[in-house]
N, C-alpha and C positions, 0 to 999 in steps of 0.2 A: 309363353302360353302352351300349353297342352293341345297334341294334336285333336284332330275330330273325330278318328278311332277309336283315343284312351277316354275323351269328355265321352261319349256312345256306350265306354263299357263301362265309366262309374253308372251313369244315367240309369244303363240297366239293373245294377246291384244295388242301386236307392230305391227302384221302384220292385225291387221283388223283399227287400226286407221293409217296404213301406205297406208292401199285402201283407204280413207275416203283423206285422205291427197292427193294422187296420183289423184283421180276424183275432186277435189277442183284446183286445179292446172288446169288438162284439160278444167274447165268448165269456170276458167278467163282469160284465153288463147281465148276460143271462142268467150266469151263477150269482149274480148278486141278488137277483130279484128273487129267484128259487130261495135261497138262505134267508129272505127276508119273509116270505111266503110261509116255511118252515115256523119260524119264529113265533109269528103271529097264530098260526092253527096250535101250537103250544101254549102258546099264553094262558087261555083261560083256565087250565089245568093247575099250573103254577100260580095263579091269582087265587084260586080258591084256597089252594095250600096258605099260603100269606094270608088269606082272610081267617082261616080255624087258627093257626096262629096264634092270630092278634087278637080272636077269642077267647082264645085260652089264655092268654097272659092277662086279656081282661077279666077273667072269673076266677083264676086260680095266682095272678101273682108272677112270680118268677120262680117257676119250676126245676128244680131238681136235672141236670142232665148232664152228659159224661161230657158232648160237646162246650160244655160252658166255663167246663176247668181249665183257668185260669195258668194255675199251677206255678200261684209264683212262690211257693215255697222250695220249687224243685232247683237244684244246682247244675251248672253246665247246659240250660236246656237244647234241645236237637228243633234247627229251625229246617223249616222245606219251601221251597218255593215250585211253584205253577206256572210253566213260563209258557205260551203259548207263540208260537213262531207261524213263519209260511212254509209248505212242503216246496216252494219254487223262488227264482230270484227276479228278475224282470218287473219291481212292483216299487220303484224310486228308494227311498228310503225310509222303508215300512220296516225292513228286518234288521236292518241297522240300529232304527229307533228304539227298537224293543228290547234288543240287545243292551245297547249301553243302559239303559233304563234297570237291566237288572242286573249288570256289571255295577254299578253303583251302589246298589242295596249287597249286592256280595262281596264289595271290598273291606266292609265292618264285619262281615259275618261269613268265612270263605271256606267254611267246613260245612256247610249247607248242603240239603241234598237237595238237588232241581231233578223234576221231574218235568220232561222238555219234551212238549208237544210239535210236529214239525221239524222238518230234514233239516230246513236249512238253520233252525238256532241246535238242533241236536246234533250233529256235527259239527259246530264252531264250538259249543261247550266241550264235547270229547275230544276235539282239537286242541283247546287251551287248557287243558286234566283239571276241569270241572271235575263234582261228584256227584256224576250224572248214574238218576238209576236205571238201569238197565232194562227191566221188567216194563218199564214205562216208557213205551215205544207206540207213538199213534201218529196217525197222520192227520190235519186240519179240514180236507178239501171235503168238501161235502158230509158238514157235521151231521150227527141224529141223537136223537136223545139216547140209543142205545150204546152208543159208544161214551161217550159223555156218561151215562149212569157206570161203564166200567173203569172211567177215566178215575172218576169219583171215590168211587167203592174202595179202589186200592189206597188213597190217598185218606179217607174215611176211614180206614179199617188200621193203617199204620200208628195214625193217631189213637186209636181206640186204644191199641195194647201199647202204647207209649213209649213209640220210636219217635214220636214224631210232638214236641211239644206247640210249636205252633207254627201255621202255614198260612201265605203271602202267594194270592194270585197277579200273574201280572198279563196283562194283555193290552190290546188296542179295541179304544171306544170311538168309536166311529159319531163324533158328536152332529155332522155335517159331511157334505158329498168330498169338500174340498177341505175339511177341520177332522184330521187325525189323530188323538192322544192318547198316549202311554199310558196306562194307568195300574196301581197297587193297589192290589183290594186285600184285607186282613180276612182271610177266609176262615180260621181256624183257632185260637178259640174262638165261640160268639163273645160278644158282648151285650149284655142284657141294655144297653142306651141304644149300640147302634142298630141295635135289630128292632126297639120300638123306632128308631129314627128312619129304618128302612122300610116300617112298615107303617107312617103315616099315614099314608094315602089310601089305606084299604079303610074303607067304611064296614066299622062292624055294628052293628045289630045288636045290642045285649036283650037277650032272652034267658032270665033267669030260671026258669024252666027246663031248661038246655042241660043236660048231663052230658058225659063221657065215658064211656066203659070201654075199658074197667075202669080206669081209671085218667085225669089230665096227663098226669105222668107218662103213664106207659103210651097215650097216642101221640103225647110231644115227642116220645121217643124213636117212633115211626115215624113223625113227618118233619122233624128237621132234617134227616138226612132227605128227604123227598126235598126239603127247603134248598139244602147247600146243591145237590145235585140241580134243581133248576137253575139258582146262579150259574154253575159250571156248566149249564148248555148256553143257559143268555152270553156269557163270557165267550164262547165257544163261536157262539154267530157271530156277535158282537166281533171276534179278531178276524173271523172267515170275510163275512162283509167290510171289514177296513183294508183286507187284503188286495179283493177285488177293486175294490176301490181307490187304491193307492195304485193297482195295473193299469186299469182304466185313464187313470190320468197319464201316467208313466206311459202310456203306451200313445194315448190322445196327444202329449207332446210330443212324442217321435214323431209318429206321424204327419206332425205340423212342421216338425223341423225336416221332414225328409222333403215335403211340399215346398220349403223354403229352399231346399238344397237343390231338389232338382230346378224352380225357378232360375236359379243363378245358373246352374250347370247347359242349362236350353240358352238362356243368356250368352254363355261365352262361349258355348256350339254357334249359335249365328255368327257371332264375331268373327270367328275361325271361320268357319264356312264362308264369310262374307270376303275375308281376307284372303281365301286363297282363292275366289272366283277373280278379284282384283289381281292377285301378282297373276290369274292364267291369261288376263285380259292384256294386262303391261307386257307379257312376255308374246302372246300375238302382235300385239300393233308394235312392241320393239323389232320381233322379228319380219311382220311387215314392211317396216322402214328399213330395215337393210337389206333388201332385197331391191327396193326402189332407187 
């Protein structure tokens, strides 16, 4: 058994990385609520976008747009992926998850160019000579729509002059507090099914009275990218709060495991302690008896 000095000073370095743990928990707890707060004050801006949308596909059909090229006629096409990471490690196996999740989809396709949000997946891809772009350097912690709309733009804009034939976001959907999944979203081209399928749920209004000027065309042209750019914030919170949320637990089991740790460690502190008041006790009344 371990003297009562060495049991003293584990005791001590469980309960100071058990405060380091206990304040890491409170502080993605608060950043999770702000990210979620966030979210929600954006919404309705992106709901309305999704509603003229689904207007417009209702009065006008399937409109004409540069996003929607397909382009399966082209040969060799250049794929990209969106991979969204944590800028920290400390969060169980959140960045792990996310990683192999898009190791997977790069082992068919490993000429890919990822553009990798977050230190810790952007140095593990520069680490294993990914074809990481460079220019595409962001951090996750405390998304905003303004970062998010230049996250976007670059990735928007590649595609436009046709470096980039079609692109694959990958992030964590935070389905539940304790229910974290990986998920692949087809960001790039649209598809005219899954964008009426994504936008079911908006209730439109036909008013045949309703124009566009100048024209459906040119405002579809304007508000898809306003469209993909709010995905890529909802995406954005969407990994930021799985982050948090995966610290929070990670951190709330430490925690519990230090509580557990010191228990035992007070435990076999008394034993010890208990056991040398005995041998001081045995060795008085030994050395009393031979004195008598």
């Amino acid at each position: 058994m371990a003297s009562m000095s060495e049991i003293k000073l584990r005791m001590k370095s469980i309960k100071e990385t058990r405060q380091i743990t206990k304040a890491m928990k409170l502080i993605s707890a608060a950043k999770l609520k702000k990210a979620r707060q966030q979210l929600d004050q954006t919404k309705p801006f992106f709901d309305k976008v999704k509603a003229t949308i689904a207007d417009i596909i209702v009065h006008s059909g399937n409109v004409d747009n540069i996003f929607f090229d397909v382009r399966n006629q082209k040969e060799g096409k250049k794929f990209g992926y969106i991979i969204l990471t944590g800028d920290k490690g400390l969060a169980g196996g959140y960045n792990n998850n996310i990683i192999k999740l898009a190791e997977s989809h790069l082992e068919k396709r490993p000429d890919s160019t990822l553009f990798v949000a977050g230190h810790m997946g952007r140095n593990y891809f520069i680490r294993k000579k990914y074809n990481v772009y460079q220019e595409f350097d962001y951090a996750v912690q405390n998304p905003t729509i303004y970062r998010a709309r230049e996250m976007a733009e670059i990735v928007l804009d590649l595609f436009s002059k046709g470096e980039l034939d079609e692109v694959y976001l990958i992030y964590t959907n935070m389905i539940s507090s304790i229910k974290l999944e990986p998920k692949v979203m087809k960001l790039l081209p649209l598809e005219a099914e899954a964008l009426r399928e994504d936008l079911k749920d908006i209730e439109v209004k036909i008013d045949e009275s309703l124009s566009y000027e100048p024209s459906p065309k040119a405002v579809f042209d304007v508000l898809i990218p306003k469209y993909l750019k709010g995905i890529f914030y909802g995406a954005l919170v969407e990994a930021f709060t799985s982050e948090q949320s995966a610290r929070m637990s990670a951190m709330d089991n430490a925690t519990s495991n230090a509580d557990e740790m010191l228990q035992k460690l007070n435990l076999y502190y008394n034993r010890a302690r208990q056991a040398a008041i005995t041998q001081e006790i045995s060795e008085i009344v030994g050395g009393a008896a031979a004195l008598s």
